[in-house]
matplotlib code that plots the C-alpha trace (Angstrom):
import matplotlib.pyplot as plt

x = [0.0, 1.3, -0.3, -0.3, -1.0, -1.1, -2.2, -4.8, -3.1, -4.9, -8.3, -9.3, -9.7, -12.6, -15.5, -18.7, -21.2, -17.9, -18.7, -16.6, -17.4, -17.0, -13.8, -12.4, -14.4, -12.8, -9.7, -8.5, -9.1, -10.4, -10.7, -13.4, -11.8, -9.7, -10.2, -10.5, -8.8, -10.2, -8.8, -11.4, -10.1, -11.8, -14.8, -15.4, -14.7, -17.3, -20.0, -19.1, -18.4, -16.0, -15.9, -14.8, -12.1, -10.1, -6.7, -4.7, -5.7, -4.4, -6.6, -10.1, -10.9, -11.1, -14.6, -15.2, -13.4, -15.5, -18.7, -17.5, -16.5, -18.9, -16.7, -13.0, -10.3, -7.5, -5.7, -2.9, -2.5, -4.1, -4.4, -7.6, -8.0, -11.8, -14.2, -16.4, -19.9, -18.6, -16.7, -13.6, -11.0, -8.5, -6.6, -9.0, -12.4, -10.5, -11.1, -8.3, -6.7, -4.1, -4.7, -8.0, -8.4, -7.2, -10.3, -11.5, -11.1, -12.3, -14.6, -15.3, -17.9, -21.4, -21.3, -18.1, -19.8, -22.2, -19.7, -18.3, -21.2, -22.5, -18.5, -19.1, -22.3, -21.5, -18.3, -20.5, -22.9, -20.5, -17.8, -19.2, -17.4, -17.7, -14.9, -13.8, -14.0, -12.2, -12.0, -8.6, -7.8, -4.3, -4.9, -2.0, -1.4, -1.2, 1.9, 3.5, 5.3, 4.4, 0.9, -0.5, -4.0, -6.3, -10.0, -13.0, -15.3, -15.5, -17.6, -17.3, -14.1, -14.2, -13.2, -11.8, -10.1, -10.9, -8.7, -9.8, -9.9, -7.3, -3.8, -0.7, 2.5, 3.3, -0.2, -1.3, -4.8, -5.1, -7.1, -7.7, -6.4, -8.3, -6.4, -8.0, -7.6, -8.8, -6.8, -3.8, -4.8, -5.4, -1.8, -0.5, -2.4, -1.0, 2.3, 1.6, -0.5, 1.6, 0.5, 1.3, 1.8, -2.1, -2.4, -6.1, -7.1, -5.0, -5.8, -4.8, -4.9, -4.8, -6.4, -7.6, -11.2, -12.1, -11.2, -13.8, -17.6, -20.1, -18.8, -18.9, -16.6, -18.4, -20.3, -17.5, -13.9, -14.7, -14.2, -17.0, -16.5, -17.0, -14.3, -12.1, -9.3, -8.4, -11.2]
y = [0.0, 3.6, 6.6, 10.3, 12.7, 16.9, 19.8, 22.1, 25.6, 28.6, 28.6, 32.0, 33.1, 31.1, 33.1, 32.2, 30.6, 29.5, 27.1, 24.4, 22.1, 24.2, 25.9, 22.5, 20.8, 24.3, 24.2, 20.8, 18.8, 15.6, 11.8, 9.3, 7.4, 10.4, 10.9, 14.4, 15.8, 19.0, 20.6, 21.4, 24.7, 25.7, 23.4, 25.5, 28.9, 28.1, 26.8, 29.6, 27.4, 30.0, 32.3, 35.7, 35.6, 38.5, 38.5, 39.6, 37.0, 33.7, 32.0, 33.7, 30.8, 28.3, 29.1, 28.2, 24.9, 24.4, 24.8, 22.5, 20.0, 17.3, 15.7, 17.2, 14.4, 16.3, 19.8, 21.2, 25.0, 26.5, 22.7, 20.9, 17.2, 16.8, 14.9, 16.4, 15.9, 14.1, 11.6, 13.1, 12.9, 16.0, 19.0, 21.9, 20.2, 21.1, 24.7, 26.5, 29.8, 29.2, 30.1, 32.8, 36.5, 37.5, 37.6, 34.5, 30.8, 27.7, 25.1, 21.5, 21.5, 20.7, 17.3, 16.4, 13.7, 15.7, 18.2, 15.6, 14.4, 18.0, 18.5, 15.1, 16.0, 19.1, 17.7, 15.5, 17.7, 20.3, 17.6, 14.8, 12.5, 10.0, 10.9, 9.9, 12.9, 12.9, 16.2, 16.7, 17.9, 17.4, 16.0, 14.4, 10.9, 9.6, 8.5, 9.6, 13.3, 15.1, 16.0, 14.0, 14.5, 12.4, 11.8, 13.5, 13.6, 11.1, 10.6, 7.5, 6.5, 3.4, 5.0, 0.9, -1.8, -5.1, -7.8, -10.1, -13.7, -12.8, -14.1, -12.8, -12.8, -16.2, -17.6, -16.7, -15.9, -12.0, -12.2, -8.3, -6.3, -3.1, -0.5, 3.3, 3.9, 7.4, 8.2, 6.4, 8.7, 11.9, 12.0, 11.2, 14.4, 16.5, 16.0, 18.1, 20.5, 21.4, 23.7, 27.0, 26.9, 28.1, 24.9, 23.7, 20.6, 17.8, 15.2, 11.5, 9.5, 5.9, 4.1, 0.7, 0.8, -1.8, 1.5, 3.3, 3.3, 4.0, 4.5, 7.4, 8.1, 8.9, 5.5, 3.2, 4.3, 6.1, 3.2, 3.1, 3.6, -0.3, -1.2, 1.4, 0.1, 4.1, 5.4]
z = [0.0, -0.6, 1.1, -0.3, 2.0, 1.2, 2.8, 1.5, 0.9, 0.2, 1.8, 3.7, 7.1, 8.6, 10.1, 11.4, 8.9, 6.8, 3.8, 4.9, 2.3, -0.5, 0.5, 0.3, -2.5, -4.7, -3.5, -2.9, -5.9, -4.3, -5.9, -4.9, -1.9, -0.5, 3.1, 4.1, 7.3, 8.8, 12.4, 15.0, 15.5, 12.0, 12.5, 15.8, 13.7, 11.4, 13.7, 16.2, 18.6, 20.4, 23.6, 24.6, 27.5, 29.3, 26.8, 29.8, 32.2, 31.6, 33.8, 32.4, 30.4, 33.2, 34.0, 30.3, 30.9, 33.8, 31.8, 29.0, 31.1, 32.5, 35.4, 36.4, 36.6, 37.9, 38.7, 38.5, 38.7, 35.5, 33.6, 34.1, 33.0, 32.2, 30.7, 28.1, 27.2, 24.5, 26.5, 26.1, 28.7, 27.7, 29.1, 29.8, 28.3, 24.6, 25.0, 23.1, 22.6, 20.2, 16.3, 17.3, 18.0, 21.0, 23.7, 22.2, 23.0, 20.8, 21.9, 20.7, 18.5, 19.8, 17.2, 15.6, 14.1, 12.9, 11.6, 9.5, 8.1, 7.2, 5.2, 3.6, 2.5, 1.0, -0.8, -2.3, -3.5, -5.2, -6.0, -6.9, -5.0, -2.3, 0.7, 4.4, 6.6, 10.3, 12.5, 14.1, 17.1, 19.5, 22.9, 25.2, 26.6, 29.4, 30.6, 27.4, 26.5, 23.6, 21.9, 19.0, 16.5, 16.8, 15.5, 17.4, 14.4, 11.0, 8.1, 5.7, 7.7, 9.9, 13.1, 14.3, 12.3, 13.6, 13.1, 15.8, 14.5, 11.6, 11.6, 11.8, 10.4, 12.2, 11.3, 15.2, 15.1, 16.9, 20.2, 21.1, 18.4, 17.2, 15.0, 16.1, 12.1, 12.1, 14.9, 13.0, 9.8, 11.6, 13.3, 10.0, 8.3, 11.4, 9.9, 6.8, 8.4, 11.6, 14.4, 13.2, 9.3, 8.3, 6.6, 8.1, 6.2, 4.6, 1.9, 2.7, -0.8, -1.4, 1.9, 1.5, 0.7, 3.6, 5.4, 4.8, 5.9, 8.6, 12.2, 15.2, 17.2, 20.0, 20.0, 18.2, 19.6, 23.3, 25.9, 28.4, 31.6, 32.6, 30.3, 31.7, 34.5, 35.5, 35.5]

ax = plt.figure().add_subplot(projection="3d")
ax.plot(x, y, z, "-o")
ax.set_aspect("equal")
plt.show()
């Protein structure tokens, strides 16, 4: 298998009420099969999902966190581990200030699943084609340094590939392993878009078909609580 993955260049300043789809649909030239990676921060700008804060208070957001979140894991000065109504475990409920107006902060979107249905859609209707759509955004790890994207919205992307019951290499048949494959593809986009090079959405070309299809993250790739051993 070879993967091509580029970054959209050129699209505008996103505003409120932003035509998401057909920004991308004009400016990206897309394939049937492509999968289509869009960061939340402009899926938030367009859906106005975004707050005003004091820009010489560093701590005036956290009573925005505290909204967004619905139960607070841990704290530590000014960072607040939460979980969102979206089940979302991440630092300060995803509510960000980098890449906005000064004032403002960015929320999660109300939907991400939704928001990547409503891009696919619309690609569809002004492209013509049939693509996977995952929303970005960079969260932490536990026990790990460093940030990486993952997926907190798809569309036409399987959000888990299952290869329980299939063998491996030595003919083993694999007990428990699931591939997060729109995780897997929306850390890979991250490395063409970067965190502060204006490039917004990236192009990933040549997944395996079995890839794509029908699948939320929220319901498919969040681990419930009763399958959780930390929380």
């Amino acid at each position: 298998m070879r993967l091509e993955i580029f970054g959209v260049e050129g699209l505008p300043e996103i505003g409120a009420g932003a035509d998401l789809a057909g920004l991308i649909a004009g400016a990206a030239g897309l394939a049937g099969g492509d999968v289509v990676v869009v960061t939340q921060k402009i899926v938030s700008k367009a859906e106005n999902a975004m707050a005003a804060v004091d820009p010489n208070d560093p701590r005036s957001h956290q009573p925005v966190v505290e909204r967004e979140s619905v139960r607070v894991l841990r704290r530590r000065d000014n960072l607040i581990i939460s979980e969102t109504k979206h089940g979302f475990v991440c630092a300060n409920a995803g509510v960000d200030r980098s890449n906005v107006a000064s004032g403002m902060v960015a929320l999660l979107p109300d939907d991400p699943d939704r928001s990547a249905r409503r891009i696919r859609d619309g690609i569809r209707a002004r492209a013509g084609v049939e693509v996977g759509v995952i929303i970005s955004d960079t969260f932490g790890r536990p026990w790990r340094r460093g940030v990486t994207d993952v997926a907190i919205g798809i569309a036409g992307i399987r959000p888990i590939l299952d290869l329980r019951g299939t063998p491996d290499a030595s003919g083993r048949e694999l007990q428990v392993t699931e591939v997060a494959i729109s995780d897997e593809l929306a850390a890979a986009a991250e490395l063409v878009m970067g965190k502060a090079a204006g490039v917004p959405v990236a192009v990933i070309r040549g997944v395996d078909p079995a890839w794509l299809g029908p699948g939320s993250i929220q319901q498919d790739l969040i681990r419930p609580p009763t399958e959780d051993l930390f929380r």
